[in-house]
Structures are given as C-alpha cells and as structure tokens.
C-alpha positions as CSV (number, residue, x, y, z in Angstrom):
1,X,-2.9,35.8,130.1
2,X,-5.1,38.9,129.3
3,X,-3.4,40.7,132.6
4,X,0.5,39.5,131.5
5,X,-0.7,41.5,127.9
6,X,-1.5,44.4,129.6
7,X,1.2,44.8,131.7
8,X,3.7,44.1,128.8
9,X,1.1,46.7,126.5
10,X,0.6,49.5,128.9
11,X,2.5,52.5,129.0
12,X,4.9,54.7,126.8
13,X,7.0,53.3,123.9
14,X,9.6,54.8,121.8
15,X,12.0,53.7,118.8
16,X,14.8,56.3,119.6
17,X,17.4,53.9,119.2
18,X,16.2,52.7,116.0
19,X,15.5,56.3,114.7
20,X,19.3,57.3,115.6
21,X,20.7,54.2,114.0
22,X,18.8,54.3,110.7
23,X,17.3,57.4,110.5
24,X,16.9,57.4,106.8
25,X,15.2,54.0,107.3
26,X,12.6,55.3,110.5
27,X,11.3,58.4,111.9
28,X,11.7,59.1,115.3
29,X,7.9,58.0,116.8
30,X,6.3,58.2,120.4
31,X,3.7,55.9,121.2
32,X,1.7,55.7,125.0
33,X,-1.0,52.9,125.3
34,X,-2.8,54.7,128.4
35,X,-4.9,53.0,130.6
36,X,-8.6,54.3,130.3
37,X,-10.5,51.7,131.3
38,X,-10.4,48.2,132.0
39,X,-8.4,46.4,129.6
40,X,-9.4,49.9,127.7
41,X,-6.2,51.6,126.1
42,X,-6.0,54.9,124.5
43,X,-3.4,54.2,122.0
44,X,-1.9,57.5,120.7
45,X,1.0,57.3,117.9
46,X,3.0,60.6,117.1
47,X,6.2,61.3,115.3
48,X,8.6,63.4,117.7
49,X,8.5,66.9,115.7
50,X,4.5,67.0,115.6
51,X,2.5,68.4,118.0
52,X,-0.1,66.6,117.9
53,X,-0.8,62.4,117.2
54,X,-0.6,61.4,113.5
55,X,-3.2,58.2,114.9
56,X,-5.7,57.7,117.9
57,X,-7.4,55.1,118.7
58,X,-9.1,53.0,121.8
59,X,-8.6,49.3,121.4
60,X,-10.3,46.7,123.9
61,X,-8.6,43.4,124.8
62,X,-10.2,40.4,125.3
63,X,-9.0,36.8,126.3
64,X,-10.2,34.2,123.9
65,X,-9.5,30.7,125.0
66,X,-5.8,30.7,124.4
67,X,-5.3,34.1,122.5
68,X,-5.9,37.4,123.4
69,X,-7.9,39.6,120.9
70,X,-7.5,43.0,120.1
71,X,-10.4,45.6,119.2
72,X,-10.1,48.6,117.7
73,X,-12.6,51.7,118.1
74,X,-11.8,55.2,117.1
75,X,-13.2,58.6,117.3
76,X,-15.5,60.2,120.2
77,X,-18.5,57.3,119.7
78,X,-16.5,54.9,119.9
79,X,-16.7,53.6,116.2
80,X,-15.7,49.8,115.5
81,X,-13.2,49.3,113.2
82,X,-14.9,46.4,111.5
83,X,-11.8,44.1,110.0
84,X,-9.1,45.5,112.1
85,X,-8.9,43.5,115.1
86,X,-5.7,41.8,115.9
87,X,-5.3,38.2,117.0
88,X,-2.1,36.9,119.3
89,X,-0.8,34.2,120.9
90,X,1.6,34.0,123.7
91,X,5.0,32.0,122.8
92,X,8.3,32.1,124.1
93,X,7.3,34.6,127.0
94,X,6.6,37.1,124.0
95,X,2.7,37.7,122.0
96,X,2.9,37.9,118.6
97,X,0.0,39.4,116.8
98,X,-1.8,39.8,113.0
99,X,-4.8,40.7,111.7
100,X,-6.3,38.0,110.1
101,X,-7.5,39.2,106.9
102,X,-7.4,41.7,104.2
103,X,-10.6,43.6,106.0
104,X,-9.2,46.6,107.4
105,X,-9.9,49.4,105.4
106,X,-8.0,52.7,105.4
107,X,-8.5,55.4,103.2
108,X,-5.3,57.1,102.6
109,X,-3.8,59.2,99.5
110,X,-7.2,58.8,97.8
111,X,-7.7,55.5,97.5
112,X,-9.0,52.5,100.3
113,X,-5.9,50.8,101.1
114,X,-6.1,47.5,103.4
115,X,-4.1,47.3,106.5
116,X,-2.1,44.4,107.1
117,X,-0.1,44.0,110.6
118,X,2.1,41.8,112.4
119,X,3.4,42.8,116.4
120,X,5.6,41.0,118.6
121,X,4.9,41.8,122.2
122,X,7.3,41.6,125.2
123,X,8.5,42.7,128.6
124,X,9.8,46.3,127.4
125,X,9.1,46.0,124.0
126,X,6.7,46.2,121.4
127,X,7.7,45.6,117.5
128,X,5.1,46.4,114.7
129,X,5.4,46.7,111.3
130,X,1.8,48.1,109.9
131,X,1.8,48.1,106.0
132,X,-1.0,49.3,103.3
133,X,-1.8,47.4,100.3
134,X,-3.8,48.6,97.4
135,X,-7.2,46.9,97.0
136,X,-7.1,46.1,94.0
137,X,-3.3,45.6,92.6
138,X,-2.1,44.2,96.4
139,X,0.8,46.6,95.8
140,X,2.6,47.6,99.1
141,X,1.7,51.4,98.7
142,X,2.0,53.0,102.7
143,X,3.8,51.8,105.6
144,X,7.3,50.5,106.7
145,X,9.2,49.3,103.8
146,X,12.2,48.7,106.1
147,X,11.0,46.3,108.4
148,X,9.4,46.2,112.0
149,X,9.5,49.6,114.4
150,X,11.1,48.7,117.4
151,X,10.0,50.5,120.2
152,X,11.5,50.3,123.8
153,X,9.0,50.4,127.1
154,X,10.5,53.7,128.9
C-alpha cells in the first residue's frame, strides 16, 4: 500500500484548471512532492507569481497496519511537527486523509491557529482543503473558505 501512495503522491501538481474557472474563489498554486529519500518527500507549495515557496516541508510516510501515516518535519534539522501528522486509508482506489486532532499548531497573523486537514489522494490527483481555526473561539480564521484545491498530476 505504502508504494501505491507514493506513486499516486510523487511528483508535480497544479490547480490551473480550478484557478481559471474560479479565480476569485482560488489562486493559481504549484505544488512538487520530490523524491529525497525513501518514502522521504520534499513537499514545496508556491503560488504561480511568487518566486519562491510560500510552504516547505519534508514529510515521511509510513505504513501502519491498514493506513498509511504521514509525518511532517520542517526546516534544515529536520524539526517534528508534533500534532500534524496525517492519517489515510485507502478506499475506492483513492486515500483519503485527516489529521486527527486539533494539535497542529501554526502561528499565523499573530496568533497560534490549529491546522485542520482533509486530502483525497488518487491516480493524477490530489485534493486538499487545509483550514486554520482560532484556539480559542474555533473560528475558521485562514485557509480555503471555498472548498477543496484540486490539483492535477502533470
């Protein structure tokens, strides 16, 4: 399972289609999940008229019984990202994916935020919608309001 993942996860993404449709709804955003490393990604996200990535990260995969878990590490050392892994399970030839908790802390506007996400994973796809809630109100504050990015495989 953890090799059908990596195959579906690895390589360059993009929501053009999306973007064109809606743009008032969805920015135009690259994404590459680059192979580093054994079941080691670089995952860079950048909006298309930036020259450099708004988010990097390395995130680890791991097969866990009938799931596959996602780890997420960031900066040069490597730091965990304690809360933010993301759990999925394969159904319907597609993963779908969430983190399991209000854990993952982002710091964002001034304020810690938590990070909620759900993915759907496929063969030339990959859907996310990543949204921030205030700590202490739960108020959606950062993140798609529109619904999920939809980002074709190129």
């Amino acid at each position: 399972m953890k090799e059908l993942f990596c195959k579906y996860f690895e390589g360059y993404f993009d929501n053009q289609t999306q973007a064109f449709t809606r743009p008032q709804d969805f920015a135009l955003i690259l994404v590459n999940h680059k192979l580093i490393d054994e079941n080691t990604f670089k995952v860079t996200q950048q909006y298309v008229y930036e020259t450099e990535p708004y988010r990097e990260t390395v995130i680890k995969v791991i097969e866990n019984n009938d799931s596959i878990l996602i780890k997420n590490y960031k900066g040069d050392g490597l730091t965990y990202l304690s809360g933010c892994d993301t759990i999925f399970e394969f159904n319907d030839n597609q993963f779908h994916g969430k983190n399991c908790c209000n854990e993952c802390i982002i710091h964002r506007d001034g304020k810690d935020t938590y990070l909620m996400t759900e993915i759907y994973l496929g063969n030339g796809y990959y859907n996310v919608i990543d949204r921030g809630f205030d700590i202490e109100t739960n108020q959606h504050v950062w993140g798609s309001f529109n619904g999920f990015f939809e980002f074709i495989k190129k």
